[in-house]
Each structure stands twice: as structure tokens, then as C-alpha cells.
C-alpha positions as a LaTeX table, in Angstrom:
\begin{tabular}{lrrr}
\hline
Residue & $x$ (\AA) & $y$ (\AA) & $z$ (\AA) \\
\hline
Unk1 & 19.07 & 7.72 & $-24.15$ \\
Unk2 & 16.15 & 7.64 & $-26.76$ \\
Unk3 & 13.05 & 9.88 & $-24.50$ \\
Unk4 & 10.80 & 8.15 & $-25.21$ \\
Unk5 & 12.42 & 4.84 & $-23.34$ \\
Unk6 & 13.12 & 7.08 & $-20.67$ \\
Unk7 & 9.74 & 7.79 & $-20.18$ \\
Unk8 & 8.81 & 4.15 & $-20.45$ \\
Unk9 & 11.53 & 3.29 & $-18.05$ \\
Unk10 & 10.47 & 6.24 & $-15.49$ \\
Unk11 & 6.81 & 5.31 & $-15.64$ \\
Unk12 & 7.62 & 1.58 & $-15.36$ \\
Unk13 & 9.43 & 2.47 & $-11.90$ \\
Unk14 & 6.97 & 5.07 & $-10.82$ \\
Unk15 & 4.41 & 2.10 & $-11.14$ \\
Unk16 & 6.31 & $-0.97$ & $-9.72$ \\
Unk17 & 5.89 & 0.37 & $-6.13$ \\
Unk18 & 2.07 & 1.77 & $-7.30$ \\
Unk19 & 1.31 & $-1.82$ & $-8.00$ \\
Unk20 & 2.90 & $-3.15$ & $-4.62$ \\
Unk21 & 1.08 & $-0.87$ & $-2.26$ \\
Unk22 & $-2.28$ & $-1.11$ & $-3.79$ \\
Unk23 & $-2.60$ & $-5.28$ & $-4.15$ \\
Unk24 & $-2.83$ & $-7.46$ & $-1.05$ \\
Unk25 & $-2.19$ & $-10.50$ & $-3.61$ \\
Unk26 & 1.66 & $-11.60$ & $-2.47$ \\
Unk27 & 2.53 & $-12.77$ & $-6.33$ \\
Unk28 & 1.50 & $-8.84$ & $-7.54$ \\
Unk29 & 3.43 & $-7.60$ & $-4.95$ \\
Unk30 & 6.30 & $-9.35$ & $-6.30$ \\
Unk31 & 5.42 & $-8.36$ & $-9.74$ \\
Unk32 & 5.53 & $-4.89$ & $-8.56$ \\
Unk33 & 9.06 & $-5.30$ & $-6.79$ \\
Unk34 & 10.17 & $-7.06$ & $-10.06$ \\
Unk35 & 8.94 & $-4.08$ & $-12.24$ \\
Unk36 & 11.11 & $-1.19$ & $-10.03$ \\
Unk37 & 14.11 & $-3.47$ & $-10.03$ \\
Unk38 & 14.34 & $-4.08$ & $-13.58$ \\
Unk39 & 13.46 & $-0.68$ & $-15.42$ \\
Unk40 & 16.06 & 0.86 & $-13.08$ \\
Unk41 & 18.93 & $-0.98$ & $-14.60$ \\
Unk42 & 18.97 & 0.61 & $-17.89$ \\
Unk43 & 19.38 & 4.07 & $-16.01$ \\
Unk44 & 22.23 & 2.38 & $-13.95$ \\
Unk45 & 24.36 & 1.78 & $-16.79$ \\
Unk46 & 23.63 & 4.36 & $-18.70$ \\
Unk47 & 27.08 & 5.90 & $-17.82$ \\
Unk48 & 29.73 & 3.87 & $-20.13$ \\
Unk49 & 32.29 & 3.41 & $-17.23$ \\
Unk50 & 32.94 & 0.53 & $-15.53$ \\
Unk51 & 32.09 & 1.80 & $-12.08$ \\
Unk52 & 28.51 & 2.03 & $-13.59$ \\
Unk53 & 28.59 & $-1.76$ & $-14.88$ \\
Unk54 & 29.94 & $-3.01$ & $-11.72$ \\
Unk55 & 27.03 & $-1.15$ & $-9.70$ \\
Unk56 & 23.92 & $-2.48$ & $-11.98$ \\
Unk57 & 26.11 & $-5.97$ & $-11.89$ \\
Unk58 & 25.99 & $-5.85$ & $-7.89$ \\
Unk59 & 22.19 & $-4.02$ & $-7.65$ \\
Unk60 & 20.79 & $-6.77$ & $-9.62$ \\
Unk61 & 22.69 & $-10.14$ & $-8.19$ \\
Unk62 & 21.47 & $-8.81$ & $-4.98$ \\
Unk63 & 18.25 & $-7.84$ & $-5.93$ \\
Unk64 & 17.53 & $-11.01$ & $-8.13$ \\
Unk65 & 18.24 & $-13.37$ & $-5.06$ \\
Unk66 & 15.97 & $-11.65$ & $-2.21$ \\
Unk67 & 13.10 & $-11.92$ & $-5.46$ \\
Unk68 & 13.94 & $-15.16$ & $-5.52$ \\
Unk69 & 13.82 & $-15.79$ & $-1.88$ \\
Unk70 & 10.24 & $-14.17$ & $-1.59$ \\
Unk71 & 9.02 & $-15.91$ & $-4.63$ \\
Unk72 & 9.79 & $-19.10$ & $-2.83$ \\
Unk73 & 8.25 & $-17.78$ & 0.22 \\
Unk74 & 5.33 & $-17.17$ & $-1.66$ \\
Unk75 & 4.91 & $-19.88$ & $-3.69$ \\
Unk76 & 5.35 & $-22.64$ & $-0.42$ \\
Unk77 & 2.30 & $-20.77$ & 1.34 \\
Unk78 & 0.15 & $-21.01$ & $-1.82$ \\
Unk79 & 1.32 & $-24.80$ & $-1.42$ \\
Unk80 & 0.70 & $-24.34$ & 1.99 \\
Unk81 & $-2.45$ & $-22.66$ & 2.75 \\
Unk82 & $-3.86$ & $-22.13$ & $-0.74$ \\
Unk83 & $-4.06$ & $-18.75$ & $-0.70$ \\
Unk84 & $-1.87$ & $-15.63$ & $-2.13$ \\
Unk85 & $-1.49$ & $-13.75$ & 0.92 \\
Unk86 & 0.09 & $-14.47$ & 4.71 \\
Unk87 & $-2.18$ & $-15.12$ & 7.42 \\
Unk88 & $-1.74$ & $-16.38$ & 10.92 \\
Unk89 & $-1.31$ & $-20.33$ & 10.35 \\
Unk90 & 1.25 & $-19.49$ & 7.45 \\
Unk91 & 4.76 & $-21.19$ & 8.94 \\
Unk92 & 6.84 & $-18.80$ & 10.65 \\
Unk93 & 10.19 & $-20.35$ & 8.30 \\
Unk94 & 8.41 & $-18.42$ & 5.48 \\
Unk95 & 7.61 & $-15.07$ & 7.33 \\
Unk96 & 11.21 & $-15.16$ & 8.50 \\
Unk97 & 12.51 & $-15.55$ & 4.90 \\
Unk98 & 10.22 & $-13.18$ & 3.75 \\
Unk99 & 11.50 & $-10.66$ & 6.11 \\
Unk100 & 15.27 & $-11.22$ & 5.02 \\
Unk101 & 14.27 & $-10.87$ & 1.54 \\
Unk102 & 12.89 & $-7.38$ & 1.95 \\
Unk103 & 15.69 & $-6.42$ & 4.52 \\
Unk104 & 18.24 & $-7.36$ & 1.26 \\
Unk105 & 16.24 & $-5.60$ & $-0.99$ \\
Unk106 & 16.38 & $-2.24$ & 1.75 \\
Unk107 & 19.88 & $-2.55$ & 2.58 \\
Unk108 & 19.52 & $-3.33$ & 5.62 \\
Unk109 & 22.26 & $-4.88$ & 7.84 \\
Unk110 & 23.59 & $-7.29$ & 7.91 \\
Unk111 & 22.36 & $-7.55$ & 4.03 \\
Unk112 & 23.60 & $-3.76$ & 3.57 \\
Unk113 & 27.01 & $-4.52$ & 1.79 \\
Unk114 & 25.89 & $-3.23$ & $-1.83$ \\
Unk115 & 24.56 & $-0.18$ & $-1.12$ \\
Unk116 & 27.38 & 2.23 & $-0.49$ \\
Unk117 & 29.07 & 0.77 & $-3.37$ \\
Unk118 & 25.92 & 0.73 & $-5.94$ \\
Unk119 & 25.27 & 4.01 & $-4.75$ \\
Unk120 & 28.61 & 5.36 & $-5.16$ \\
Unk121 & 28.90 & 4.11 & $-9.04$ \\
Unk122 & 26.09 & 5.91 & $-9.97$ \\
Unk123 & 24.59 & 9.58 & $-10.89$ \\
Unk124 & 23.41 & 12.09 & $-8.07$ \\
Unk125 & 19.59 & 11.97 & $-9.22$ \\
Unk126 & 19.33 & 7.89 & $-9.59$ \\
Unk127 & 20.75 & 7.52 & $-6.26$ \\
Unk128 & 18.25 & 9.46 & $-4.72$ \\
Unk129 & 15.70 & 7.15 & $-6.58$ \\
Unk130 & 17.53 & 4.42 & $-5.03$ \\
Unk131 & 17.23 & 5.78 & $-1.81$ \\
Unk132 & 13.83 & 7.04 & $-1.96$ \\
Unk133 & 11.37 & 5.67 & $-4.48$ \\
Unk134 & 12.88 & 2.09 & $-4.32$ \\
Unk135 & 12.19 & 2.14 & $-0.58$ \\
Unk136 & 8.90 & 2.17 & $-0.42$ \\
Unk137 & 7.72 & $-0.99$ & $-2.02$ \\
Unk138 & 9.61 & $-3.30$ & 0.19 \\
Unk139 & 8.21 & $-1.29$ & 3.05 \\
Unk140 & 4.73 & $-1.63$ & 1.87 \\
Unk141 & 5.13 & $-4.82$ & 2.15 \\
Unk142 & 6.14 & $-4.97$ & 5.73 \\
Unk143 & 3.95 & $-2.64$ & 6.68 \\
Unk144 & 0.99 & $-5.05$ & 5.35 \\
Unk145 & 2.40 & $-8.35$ & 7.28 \\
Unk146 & 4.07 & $-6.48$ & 10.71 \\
Unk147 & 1.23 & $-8.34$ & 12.70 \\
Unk148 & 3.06 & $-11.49$ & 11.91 \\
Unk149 & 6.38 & $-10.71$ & 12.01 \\
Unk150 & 8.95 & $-12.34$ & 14.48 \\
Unk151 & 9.53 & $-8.97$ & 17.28 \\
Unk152 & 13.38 & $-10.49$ & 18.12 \\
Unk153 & 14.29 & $-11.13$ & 14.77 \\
Unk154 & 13.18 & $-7.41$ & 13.59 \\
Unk155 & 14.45 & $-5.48$ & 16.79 \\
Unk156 & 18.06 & $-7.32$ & 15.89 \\
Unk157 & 17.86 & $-6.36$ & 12.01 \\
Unk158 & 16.88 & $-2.84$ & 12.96 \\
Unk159 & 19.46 & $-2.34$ & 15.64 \\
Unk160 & 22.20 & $-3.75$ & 13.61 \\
Unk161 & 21.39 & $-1.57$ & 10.59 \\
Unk162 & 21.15 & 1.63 & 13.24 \\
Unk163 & 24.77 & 0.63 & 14.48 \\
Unk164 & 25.45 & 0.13 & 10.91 \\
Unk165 & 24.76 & 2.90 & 9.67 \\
Unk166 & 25.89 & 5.67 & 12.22 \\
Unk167 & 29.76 & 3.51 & 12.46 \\
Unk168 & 29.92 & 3.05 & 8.70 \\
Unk169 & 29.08 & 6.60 & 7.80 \\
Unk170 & 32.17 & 8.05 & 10.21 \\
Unk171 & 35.21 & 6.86 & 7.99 \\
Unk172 & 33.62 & 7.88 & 4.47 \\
Unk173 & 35.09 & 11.08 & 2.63 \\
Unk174 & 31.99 & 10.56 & $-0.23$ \\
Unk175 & 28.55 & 12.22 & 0.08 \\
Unk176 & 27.16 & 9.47 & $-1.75$ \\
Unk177 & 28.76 & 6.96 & 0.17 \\
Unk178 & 27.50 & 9.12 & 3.82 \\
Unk179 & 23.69 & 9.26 & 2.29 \\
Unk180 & 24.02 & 5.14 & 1.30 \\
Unk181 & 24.51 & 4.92 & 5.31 \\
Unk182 & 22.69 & 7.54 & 6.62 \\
Unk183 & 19.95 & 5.83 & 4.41 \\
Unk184 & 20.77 & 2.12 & 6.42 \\
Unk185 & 20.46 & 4.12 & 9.58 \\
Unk186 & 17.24 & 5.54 & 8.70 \\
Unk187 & 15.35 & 2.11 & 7.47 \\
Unk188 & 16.67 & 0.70 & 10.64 \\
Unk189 & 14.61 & 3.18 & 12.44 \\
Unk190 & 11.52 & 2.32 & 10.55 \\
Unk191 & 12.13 & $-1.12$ & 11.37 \\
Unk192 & 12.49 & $-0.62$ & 14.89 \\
Unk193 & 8.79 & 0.91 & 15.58 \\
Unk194 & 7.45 & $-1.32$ & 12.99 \\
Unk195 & 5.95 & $-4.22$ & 14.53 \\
Unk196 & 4.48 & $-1.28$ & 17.18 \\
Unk197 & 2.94 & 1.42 & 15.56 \\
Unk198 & 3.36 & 0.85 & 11.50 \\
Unk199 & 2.06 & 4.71 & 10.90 \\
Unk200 & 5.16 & 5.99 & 12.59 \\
Unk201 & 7.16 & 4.10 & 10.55 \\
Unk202 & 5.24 & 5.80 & 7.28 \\
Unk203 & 5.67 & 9.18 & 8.95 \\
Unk204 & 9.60 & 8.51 & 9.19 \\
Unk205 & 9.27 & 7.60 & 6.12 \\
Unk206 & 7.51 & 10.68 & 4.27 \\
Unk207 & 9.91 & 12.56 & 6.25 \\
Unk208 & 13.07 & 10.77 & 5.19 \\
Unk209 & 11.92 & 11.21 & 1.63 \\
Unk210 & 11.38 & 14.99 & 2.59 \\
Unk211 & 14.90 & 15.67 & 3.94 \\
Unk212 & 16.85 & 13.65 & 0.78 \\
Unk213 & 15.40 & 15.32 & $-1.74$ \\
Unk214 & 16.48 & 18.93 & $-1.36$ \\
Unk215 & 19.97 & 17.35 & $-0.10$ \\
Unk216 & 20.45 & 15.40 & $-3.20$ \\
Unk217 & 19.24 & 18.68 & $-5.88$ \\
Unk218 & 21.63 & 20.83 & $-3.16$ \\
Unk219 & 24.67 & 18.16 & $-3.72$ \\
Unk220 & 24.00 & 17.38 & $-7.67$ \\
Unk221 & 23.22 & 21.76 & $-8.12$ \\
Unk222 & 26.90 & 21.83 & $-7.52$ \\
Unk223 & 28.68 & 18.45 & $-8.37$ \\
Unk224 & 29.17 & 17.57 & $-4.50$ \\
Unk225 & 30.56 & 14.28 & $-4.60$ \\
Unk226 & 33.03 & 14.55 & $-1.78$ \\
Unk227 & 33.67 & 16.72 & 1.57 \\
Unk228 & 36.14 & 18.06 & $-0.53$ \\
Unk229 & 34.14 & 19.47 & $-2.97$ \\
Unk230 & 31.32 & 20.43 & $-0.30$ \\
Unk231 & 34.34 & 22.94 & 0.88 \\
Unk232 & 33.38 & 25.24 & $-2.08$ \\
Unk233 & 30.23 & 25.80 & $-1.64$ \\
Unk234 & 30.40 & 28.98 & 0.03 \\
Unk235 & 32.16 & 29.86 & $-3.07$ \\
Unk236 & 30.30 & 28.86 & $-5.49$ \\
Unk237 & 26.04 & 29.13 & $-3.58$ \\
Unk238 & 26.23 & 30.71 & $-0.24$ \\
Unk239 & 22.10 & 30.74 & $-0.81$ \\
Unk240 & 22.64 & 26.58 & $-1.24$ \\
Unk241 & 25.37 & 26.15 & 1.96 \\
Unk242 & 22.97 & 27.47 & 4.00 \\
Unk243 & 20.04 & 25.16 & 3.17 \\
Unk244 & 22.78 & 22.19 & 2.54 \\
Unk245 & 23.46 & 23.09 & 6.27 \\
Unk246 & 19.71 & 23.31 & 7.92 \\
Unk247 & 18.80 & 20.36 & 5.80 \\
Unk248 & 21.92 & 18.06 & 7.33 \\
Unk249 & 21.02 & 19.12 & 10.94 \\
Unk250 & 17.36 & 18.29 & 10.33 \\
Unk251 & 18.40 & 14.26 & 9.36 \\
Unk252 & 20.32 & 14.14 & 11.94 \\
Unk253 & 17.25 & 14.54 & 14.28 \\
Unk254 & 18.65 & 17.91 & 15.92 \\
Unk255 & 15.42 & 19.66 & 17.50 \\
Unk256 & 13.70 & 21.78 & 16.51 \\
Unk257 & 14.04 & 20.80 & 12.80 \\
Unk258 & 11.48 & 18.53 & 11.34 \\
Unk259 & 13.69 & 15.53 & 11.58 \\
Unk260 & 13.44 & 15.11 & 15.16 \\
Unk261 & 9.68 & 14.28 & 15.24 \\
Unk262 & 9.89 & 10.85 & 13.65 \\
Unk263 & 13.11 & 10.12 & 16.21 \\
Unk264 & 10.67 & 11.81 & 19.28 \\
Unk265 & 7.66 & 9.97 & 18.27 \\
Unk266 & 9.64 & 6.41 & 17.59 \\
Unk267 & 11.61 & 6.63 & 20.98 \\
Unk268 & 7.90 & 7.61 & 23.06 \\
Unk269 & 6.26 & 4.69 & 21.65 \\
Unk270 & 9.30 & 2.30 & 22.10 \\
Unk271 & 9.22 & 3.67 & 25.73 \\
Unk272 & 5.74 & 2.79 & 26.25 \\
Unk273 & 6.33 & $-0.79$ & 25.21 \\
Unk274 & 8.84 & $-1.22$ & 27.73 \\
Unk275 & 11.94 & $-1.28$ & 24.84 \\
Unk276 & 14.40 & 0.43 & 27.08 \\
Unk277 & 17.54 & $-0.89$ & 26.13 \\
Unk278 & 16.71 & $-0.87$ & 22.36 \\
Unk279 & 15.51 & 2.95 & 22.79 \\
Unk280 & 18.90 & 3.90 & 25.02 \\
Unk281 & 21.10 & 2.37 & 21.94 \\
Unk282 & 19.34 & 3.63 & 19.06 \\
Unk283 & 19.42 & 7.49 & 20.63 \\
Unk284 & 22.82 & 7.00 & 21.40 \\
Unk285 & 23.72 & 5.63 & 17.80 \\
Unk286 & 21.35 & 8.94 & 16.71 \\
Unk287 & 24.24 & 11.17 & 18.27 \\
Unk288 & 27.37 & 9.30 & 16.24 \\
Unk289 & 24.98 & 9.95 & 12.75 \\
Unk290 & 24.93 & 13.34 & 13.87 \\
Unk291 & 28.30 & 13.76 & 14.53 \\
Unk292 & 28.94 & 12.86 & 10.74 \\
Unk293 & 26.18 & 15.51 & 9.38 \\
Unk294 & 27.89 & 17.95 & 11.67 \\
Unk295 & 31.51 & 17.36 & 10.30 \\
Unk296 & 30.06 & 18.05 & 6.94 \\
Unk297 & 28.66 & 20.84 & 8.01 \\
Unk298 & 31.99 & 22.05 & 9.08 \\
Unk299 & 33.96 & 21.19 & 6.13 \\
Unk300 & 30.87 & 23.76 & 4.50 \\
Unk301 & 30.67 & 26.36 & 6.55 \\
Unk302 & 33.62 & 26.36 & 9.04 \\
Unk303 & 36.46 & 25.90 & 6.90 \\
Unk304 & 37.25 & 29.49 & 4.47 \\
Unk305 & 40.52 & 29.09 & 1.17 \\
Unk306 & 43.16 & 31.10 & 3.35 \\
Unk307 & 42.52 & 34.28 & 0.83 \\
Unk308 & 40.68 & 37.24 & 1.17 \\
Unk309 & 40.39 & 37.86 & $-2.45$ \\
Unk310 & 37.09 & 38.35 & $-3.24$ \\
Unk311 & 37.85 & 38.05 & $-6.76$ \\
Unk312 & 37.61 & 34.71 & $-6.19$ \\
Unk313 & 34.01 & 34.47 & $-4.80$ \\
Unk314 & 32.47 & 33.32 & $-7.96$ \\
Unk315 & 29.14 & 33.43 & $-6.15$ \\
Unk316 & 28.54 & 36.91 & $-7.43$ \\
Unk317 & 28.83 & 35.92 & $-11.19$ \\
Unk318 & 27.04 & 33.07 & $-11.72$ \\
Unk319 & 23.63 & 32.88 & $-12.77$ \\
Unk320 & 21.55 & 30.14 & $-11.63$ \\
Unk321 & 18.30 & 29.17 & $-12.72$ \\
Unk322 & 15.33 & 30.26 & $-10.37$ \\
Unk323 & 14.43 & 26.74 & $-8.28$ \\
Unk324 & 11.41 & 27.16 & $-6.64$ \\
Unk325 & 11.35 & 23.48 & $-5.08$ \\
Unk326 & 14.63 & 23.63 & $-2.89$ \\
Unk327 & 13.81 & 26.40 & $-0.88$ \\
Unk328 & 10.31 & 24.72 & $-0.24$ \\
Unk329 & 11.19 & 21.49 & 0.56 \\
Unk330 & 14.43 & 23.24 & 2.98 \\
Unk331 & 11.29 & 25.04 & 4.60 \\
Unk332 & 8.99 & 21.60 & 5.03 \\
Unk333 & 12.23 & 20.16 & 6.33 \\
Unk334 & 13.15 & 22.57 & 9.02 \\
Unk335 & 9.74 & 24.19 & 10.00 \\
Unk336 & 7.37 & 21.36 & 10.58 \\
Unk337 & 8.25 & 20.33 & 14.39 \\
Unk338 & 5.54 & 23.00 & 15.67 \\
Unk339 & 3.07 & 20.83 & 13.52 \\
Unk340 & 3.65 & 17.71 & 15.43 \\
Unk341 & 1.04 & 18.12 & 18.21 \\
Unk342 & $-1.48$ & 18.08 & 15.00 \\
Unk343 & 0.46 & 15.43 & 13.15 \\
Unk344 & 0.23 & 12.98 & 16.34 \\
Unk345 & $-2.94$ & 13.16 & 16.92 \\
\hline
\end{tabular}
């Protein structure tokens, strides 16, 4: 692709979500959302293969209707109230759609169908701008109307997505496929402690976006597309299996890696506003998501070739490039649970 429409395209997607987090005006927020979701198709089909087409085909049918469901939203209120933003007499039909627009547009469950399959049809590095980047304007969103939210109809869309994502991830062979859910498990969290303490739900997600990073340059450093493949990586990076290793134990929420201070912090303050069932289920699904990190981690760094040629161990002749930003963000994501007292208060 021509670089200078890459850079066009990258900058249009680094700004959609800019635009959406700094307006409180609902039709720029959905100029924003529009902005992300368009200049990322180009990079989805930039692969001539038909798994490519039919991914951009199924990200942007599903994309296009939850826009057009929030554009409705919006547009009734305006009729409605007058205004461009939700307030307290706006009718609780249009918050609800609202919500189920921007639970499409995060995957969430039961709206989390395209996902693992648009994420699986495309390259290492745009899925983890799929994952990451194209998170966080949807969630902006939410985080500015959780005051008016309905509580049941959230608590069911984020424990459905948590049981989603921890039973979906157990049968899938493909890393992408086992980040797509991991990923549903993860905004089901953030949905969870939403309508209780929205800057937990911003510290999950900084931290998400912390542990997915280094995972995806650790997978994509290597061509890791399968558990298969993973099984080489002592071969090929020792250096890498290692961090590959820390960095899956710290999204599963194993303390005392960084990743379980969002799941500590979300389970207190559900406690203290009396959620005990939801809390009881969503650490119990937190166990079944590690399970599948942990049977990764085997395939990695359990599992040897039955050879002891070390001939073989091509670790020792190839030269890769000096990356200074995996090792940092593998220390950020397994050293910054002593920092929570700080970080809570």
C-alpha cells in the first residue's frame, strides 16, 4: 500500500477514538466511531485472500448496523429532548439501544459472533488494533452515560460475555482466535464494574491494553498463529517464551502479576455493593480463562521435540533485531501489583 495512504489511514484511526473521548456532543461521538470503523477497512483487506474479504465483509455489516442503531438513538432524543447529548428524562428504549449498539460494536455477548472470525482473517498487528485501539471509543462512550444505564441489563451483558469468553476460548487451537475471546472476557469485566466505579473500568482497561501488546509483538516476532506453532518457541526465542509465558499468566489475573489488580479491585468494589453472586461467577469464570493461558503455556514451555540434538536449537544462530519495547512492557505487565496501594488511592 501507497505510505502515504497508510499514514492517512493510521492517523484517521488514531483520531476517530480522539474525537469520541474529547466531545460530549452524541452526533461527534458517532462521527468519531464512524471515522475508526471505516479507515480500518482498507488495512483489513489489504491481504488479497478471501479470508481477508470475508473478515472486512463481516467487520463492517456488523459495525454498520450498531452505527445505525446509535444514530437512531441519537437522532429520536434530539427529537425528543432537543438536545445532542443523554440526560435523565431521555427514554430509557433509547439508552437501552444505545447500550446494545456499543456492546455490538465491543463484541460483546451475545453480539460477540464476529470477532473470533474477523480476527482470525486478519494480520497479527491489525488484530491487536482491533482489540485495543478500537476498544476504547465505544467505551468512552459508556463511560460518559453509566449514570443512566439500566444495572440488570449491563450485569447480564457483562456476565454473559465473561461466560463467553472463558467457555469459547477452551476448544480453540488459534492464538488469534484465544485473544478474540480472551478479549470478550475482558470487556465483560469492564462492563461489570461499570455502572459502579467507571475509573476501574479505565484502569482494566489501560491494563488490558498493557498485557496485549507485548503478547501480540511476542506472537507476530515469531509467526505464532497456532499452539502448534507456539511449541517452537523455545527453539526458535527462549528470551521471547519466557516473556510469552509471564505475560499469559499476568491476563489471566494470576497474583502477583499486574493483571490481578484490575480483577482484585473489580471483585472489592462489586463486594461492597452487595453483587455476590455476580462476583462468585465472574471469579470462577476467571479460573476456566486461566486454565486456557496455562495450557498455552504448556504447549510453550512443557512440551520439548523428542531430540537432544542441539543442532537443532536454532536459537543460537539467529540474529534478532534489538527490541527495546517488549521487555518493557513484559516488565509493566508483571511488576506493577506492588504499585497498587498507590494506584488505588
Amino acid at each position: 500500500m501507497n505510505p502515504i495512504t497508510l499514514i492517512v489511514i493510521y492517523f484517521t484511526i488514531f483520531m476517530g477514538p480522539m474525537i469520541t473521548m474529547a466531545s460530549s456532543n452524541l452526533l461527534l461521538m458517532w462521527v468519531g466511531l464512524e471515522m475508526s470503523l471505516l479507515a480500518i477497512i482498507p488495512l483489513l483487506i489489504n491481504k488479497k485472500n478471501p479470508r481477508s474479504t470475508e473478515a472486512a465483509t463481516k467487520y463492517f455489516v456488523t459495525q454498520a448496523t450498531a452505527s445505525m442503531i446509535i444514530l437512531l438513538a441519537i437522532v429520536l432524543n434530539y427529537k425528543q429532548l432537543g438536545i445532542w447529548t443523554f440526560q435523565q428524562q431521555t427514554n430509557n428504549i433509547l439508552l437501552n439501544m444505545t447500550l446494545i449498539s456499543l456492546s455490538i460494536k465491543l463484541g460483546l455477548a451475545p453480539f460477540h459472533f464476529w470477532l473470533p472470525e474477523v480476527t482470525q482473517g486478519i494480520p497479527m498487528h491489525i488484530g491487536l488494533i482491533l482489540l485495543t485501539w478500537q476498544k476504547i471509543a465505544p467505551l468512552s462512550i459508556l463511560f460518559q452515560i453509566y449514570h443512566l444505564l439500566n444495572p440488570i441489563i449491563t450485569a447480564i451483558l457483562a456476565i454473559t460475555s465473561i461466560f463467553t469468553g472463558a467457555w469459547g476460548g477452551l476448544n480453540q487451537t488459534q492464538t488469534r482466535k484465544i485473544m478474540a475471546y480472551s478479549s470478550i472476557a475482558h470487556m465483560g469485566w469492564m462492563l461489570a464494574i461499570l455502572p459502579y466505579n467507571p475509573n476501574l473500568m479505565l484502569l482494566n482497561l489501560i491494563i488490558y491494553i498493557i498485557l496485549t501488546i507485548p503478547l501480540f509483538m511476542a506472537l507476530s516476532l515469531n509467526s505464532s498463529i497456532s499452539i502448534n506453532s507456539i511449541s517452537l518457541l523455545w527453539n526458535k526465542t527462549p528470551t521471547i517464551l519466557t516473556m510469552t509465558s509471564l505475560i499469559l499468566l499476568s491476563l489471566g489475573g494470576l497474583p502477583p502479576l499486574t493483571g490481578f489488580l484490575p480483577k482484585w479491585a473489580i471483585i472489592s468494589e462489586l463486594l461492597k455493593n452487595n453483587c455476590f453472586i455476580l462476583s462468585t461467577l465472574m471469579a470462577m469464570m476467571a479460573l476456566l480463562n486461566l486454565f486456557f493461558y496455562t495450557r498455552l503455556i504448556y504447549s510453550t514451555s512443557l512440551t520439548m521435540f523428542p531430540t537432544n540434538n542441539n543442532s537443532k536449537m536454532t536459537s543460537h544462530y539467529t540474529n534478532y533485531k534489538h527490541n527495546f519495547i517488549l521487555p518493557t512492557l513484559t516488565i509493566i505487565s508483571t511488576l506493577t501489583l506492588p504499585l497498587s496501594p498507590q494506584l488505588i488511592m
